[in-house]
N, C-alpha and C positions, 0 to 999 in steps of 0.2 A: 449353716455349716455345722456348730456346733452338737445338733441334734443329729445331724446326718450320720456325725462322725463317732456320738454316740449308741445308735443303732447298731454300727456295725460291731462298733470295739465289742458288744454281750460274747460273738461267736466268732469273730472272724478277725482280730486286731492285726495279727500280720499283715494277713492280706488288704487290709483297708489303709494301714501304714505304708505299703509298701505301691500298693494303687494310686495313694495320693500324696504323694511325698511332693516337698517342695521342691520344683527343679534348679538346677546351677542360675545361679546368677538373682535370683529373685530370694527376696527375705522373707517374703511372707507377711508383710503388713502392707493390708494394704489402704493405709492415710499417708504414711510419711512420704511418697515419691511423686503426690498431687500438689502441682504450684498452686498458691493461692489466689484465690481469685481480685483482678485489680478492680481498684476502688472505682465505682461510678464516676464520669467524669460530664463537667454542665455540657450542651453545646451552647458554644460565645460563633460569633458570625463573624467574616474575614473581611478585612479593610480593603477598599481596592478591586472591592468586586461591584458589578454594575446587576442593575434590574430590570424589568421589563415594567414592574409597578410599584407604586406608590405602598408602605404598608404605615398604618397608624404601631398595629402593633406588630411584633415581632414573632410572629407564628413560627418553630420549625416543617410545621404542617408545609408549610407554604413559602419555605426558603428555597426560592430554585432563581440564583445567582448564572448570571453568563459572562462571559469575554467580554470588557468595555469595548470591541472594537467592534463588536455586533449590534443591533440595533438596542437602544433601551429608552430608557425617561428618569432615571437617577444612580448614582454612584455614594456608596458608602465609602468618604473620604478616611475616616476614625472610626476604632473602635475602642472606646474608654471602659473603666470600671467605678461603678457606684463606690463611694466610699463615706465615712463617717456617720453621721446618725441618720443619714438617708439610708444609709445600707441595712439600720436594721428597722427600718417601718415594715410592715406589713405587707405593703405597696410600693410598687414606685414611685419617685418623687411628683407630689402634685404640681399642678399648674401653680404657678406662682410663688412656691417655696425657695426656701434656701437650697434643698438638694435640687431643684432643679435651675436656679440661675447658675449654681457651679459648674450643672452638666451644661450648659449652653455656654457659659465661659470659657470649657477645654473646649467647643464644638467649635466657637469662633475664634480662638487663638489656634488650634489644629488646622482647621479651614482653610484662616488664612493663608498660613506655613507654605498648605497646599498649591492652593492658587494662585499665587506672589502679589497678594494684595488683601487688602480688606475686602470678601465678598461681595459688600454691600456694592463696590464701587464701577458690578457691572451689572449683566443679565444674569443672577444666580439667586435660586433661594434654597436657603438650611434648613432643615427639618432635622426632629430627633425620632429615632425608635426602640422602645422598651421592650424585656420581655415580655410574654403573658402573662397574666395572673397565675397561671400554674407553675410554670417556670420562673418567675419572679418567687414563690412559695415553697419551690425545691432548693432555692438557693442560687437565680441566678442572677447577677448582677453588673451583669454590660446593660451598655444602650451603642445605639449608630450615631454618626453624624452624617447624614444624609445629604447632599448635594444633588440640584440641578438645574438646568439652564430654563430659564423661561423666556414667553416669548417677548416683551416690549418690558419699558416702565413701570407701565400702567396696566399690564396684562398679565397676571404671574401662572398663566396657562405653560404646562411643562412639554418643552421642545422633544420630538421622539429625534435622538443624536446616537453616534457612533465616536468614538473616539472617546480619551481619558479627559476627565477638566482641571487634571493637573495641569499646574503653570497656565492655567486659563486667564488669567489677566496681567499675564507677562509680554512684553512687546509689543507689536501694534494687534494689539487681540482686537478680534471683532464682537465680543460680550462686553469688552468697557463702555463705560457712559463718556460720552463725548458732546456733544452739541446739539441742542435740541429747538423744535419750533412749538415753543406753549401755544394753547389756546387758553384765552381769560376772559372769563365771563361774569360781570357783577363784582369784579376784585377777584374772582380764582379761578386756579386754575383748574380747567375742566380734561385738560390731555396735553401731553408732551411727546410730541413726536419727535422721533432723532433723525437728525440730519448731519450731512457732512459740513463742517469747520468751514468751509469755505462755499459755503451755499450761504441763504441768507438763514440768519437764526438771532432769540434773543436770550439764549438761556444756554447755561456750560456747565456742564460739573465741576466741583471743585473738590470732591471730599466727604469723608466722613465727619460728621461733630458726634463726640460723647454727649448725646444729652444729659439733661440731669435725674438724679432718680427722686423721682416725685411718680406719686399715681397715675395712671392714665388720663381721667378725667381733670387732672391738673393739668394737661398740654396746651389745650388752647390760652389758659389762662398765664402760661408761663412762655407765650409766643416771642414775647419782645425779647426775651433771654436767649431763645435757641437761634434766634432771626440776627441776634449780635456773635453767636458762635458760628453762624456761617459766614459773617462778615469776615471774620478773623480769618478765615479758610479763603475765602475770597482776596483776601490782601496779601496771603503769604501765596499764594497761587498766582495772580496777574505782577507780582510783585510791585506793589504800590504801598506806602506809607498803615498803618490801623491805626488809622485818630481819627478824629473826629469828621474830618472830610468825606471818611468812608460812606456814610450814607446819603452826601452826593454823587457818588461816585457809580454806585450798583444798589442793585435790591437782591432780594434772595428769592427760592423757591427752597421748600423742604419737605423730605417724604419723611416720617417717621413710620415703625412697626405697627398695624394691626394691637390691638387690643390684648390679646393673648402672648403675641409676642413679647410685646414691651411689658408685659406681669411676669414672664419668664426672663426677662434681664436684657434683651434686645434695645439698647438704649441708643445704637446707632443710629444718627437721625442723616439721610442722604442730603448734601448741600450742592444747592445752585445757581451760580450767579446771573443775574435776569438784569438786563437794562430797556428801557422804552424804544431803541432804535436796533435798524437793524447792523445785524456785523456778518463780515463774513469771512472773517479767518480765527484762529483760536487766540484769547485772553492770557495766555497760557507765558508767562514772564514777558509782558508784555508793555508793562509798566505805566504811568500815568498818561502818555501821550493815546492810548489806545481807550483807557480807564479814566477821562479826565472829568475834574470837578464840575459838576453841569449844575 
């Protein structure tokens, strides 16, 4: 413009004044009437939305959420945010770390909230998902807590479901663990199939135990300890005495987490009370006449 308007000003300034004058209403600058432009903002992903798959990581590439009433195979129950010296690694929190048993801490106190119980206590497994290395790099710092129904126990292959798993093991939910027909072979157990309370069965759920936090490869050798925390759960469950009688009375079965779980803070260990005959109605306050010293 400047040059423009210098060309003409040598012979013609009226006329170049008067040809380009500024019209009504405009100032003539033109920076000050451009809003500024708003600041980039991360994408974090929405609580409450269902999937069609499983994702380790958290790709926007590849974020195509649908209606939980549609068909899928998990539900992003939470969405949390990294915080503390996890937040500023490099990476997201490792396997096994402090930033990662925190994120697993909200994931199964969130969870729970969700499903009106402790997860562990039906057919459900939690997963966590990060961003990617790019987007964890750009600065973003959610993770999911991922929920979904699997199909048995013993099988943690992921049910293709409709419908939300909120309040999933409220009422007479059909995900709760209830009554089960072990098979044992050599001393263990090889499969627990569930059955109804009043079929014949020799094994019950009773609960969650915190186990204790020791190493993985410390669990068998800390058996007798977790086998007396399910006793505990077994007693305040059939409502019977916890002395010393109790190991007349019942035995236990116990799942605890996988390997990687339990390094990530999973110290849930699944409690079940197991006796040598059969029964066939539930344990369930039922007191020593049901539970009796044998």
């Amino acid at each position: 413009m400047r040059r423009w308007w210098t060309a003409l000003a040598v012979g013609a300034t009226a006329t170049a004044l008067a040809g380009c004058g500024t019209p009504a209403g405009v100032d003539g600058d033109l920076v000050d009437d451009w809003k500024p432009l708003a600041a980039p903002t991360q994408f974090v992903p929405a609580a409450g939305a269902c999937h069609t798959a499983f994702e380790d990581v958290g790709y926007l590439a590849s974020y195509n959420p649908v209606d939980c009433g549609a068909s899928h195979r998990v539900e992003t129950i939470h969405v949390g945010t990294v915080t503390g010296p996890a937040a500023d690694r490099s990476t997201s929190p490792a396997a096994g770390s402090a930033g990662m048993k925190a994120v697993r801490a909200e994931c199964d106190r969130e969870v729970n909230k969700a499903v009106g119980g402790d997860w562990r206590s039906g057919r459900l497994f939690l997963s966590t998902v990060f961003p990617s290395k790019q987007a964890w790099a750009g600065g973003a710092r959610w993770f999911r807590c991922d929920l979904n129904e699997k199909e048995s126990l013993d099988d943690s292959t992921a049910v293709t479901r409709t419908g939300s798993l909120k309040g999933a093991l409220t009422g007479n939910s059909a995900l709760a663990y209830r009554c089960f027909s072990p098979k044992i072979k050599n001393d263990r157990v090889t499969e627990m199939t569930a059955v109804s309370c009043t079929k014949r069965h020799r094994a019950e759920f009773v609960g969650v135990h915190q186990g204790p936090d020791i190493p993985f490869d410390q669990i068998n050798k800390n058996g007798e300890r977790i086998h007396r925390g399910c006793l505990a759960l077994v007693a305040a469950y059939a409502k019977v005495p916890n002395n010393g009688d109790m190991k007349y009375r019942a035995g236990t079965i116990f799942y605890h987490a996988r390997e990687a779980e339990w390094n990530d803070g999973n110290r849930g260990v699944q409690c079940f009370l197991w006796v040598d005959r059969d029964l066939t109605r539930s344990v369930k306050g039922a007191g020593t006449k049901v539970l009796p010293v044998t």
